[in-house]
C-alpha atoms as one frame of an Amber mdcrd trajectory, in Angstrom:
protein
  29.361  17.746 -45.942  32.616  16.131 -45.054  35.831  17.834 -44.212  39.765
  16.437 -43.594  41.197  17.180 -40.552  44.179  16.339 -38.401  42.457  16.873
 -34.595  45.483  19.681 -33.445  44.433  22.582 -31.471  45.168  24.365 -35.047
  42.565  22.365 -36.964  40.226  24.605 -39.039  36.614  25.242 -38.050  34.500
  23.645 -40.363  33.331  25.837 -42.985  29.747  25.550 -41.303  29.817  25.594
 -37.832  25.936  25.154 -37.280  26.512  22.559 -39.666  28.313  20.509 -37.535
  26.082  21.077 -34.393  23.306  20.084 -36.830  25.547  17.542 -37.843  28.312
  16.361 -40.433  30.474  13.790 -40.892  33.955  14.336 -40.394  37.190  12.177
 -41.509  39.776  12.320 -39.321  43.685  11.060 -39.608  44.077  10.100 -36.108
  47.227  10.763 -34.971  49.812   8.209 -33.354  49.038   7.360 -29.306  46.064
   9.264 -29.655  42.885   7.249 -28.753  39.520   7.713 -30.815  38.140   9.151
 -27.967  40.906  11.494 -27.582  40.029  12.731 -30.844  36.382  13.232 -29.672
  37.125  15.076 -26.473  39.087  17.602 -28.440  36.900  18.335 -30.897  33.983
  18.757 -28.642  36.251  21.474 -27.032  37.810  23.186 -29.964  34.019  23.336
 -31.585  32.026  23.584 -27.655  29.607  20.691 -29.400  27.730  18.693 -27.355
  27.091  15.421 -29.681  30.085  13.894 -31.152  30.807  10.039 -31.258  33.292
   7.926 -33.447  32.388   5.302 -35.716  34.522   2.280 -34.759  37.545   2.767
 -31.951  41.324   2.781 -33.859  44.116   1.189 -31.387  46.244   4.001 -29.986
  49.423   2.537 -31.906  47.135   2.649 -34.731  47.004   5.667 -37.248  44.246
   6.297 -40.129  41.124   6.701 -40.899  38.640   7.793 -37.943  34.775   8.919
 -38.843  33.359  11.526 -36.528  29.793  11.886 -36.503  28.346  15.420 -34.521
  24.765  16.471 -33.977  22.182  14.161 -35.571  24.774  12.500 -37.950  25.336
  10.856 -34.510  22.769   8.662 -35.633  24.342   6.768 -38.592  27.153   5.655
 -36.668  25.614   1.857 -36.932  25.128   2.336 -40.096  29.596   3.132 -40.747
  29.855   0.547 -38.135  28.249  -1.835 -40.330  30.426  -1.102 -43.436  33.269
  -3.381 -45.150  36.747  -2.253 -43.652  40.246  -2.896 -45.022  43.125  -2.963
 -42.883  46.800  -2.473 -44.094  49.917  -2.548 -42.348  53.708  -3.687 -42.390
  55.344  -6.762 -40.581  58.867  -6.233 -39.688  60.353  -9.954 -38.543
């Protein structure tokens, strides 16, 4: 199961709460001067879960695309780790 979610204090529970102490996979926007594990630390707060990690760290200046694993979708992280990325961004001169 995979949800969206921007990481506010006003993000949604997932729709399966044991689910994601069992665990999910979550895609997260991260948000502007946020660090990944900023990200992590609140949602291990808003959702009192013990496992979460991050698969790959975004730069705080950085926005996009961050997957959260919880419970024992912990595990795959390598495995999204391991994965092709593409990067995009804009050059102003």
């Amino acid at each position: 199961m995979q949800q969206h979610l921007a990481p506010t204090t006003n993000a949604p529970l997932p729709l399966d709460l044991q689910g994601a102490q069992a665990g999910m996979v979550l895609a997260v926007d991260k948000p502007l001067h946020w660090t990944s594990f900023d990200v992590v630390k609140k949602l291990r707060a808003r959702w009192q879960l013990r496992k979460v990690g991050h698969a790959g760290t975004l730069d705080p200046l950085a926005t996009g695309l961050l997957i959260i694993c919880t419970g024992k979708a912990t595990k795959s992280i390598d495995q999204y780790q391991a994965m092709d990325k593409v990067y995009h961004g804009t050059l102003v001169l």
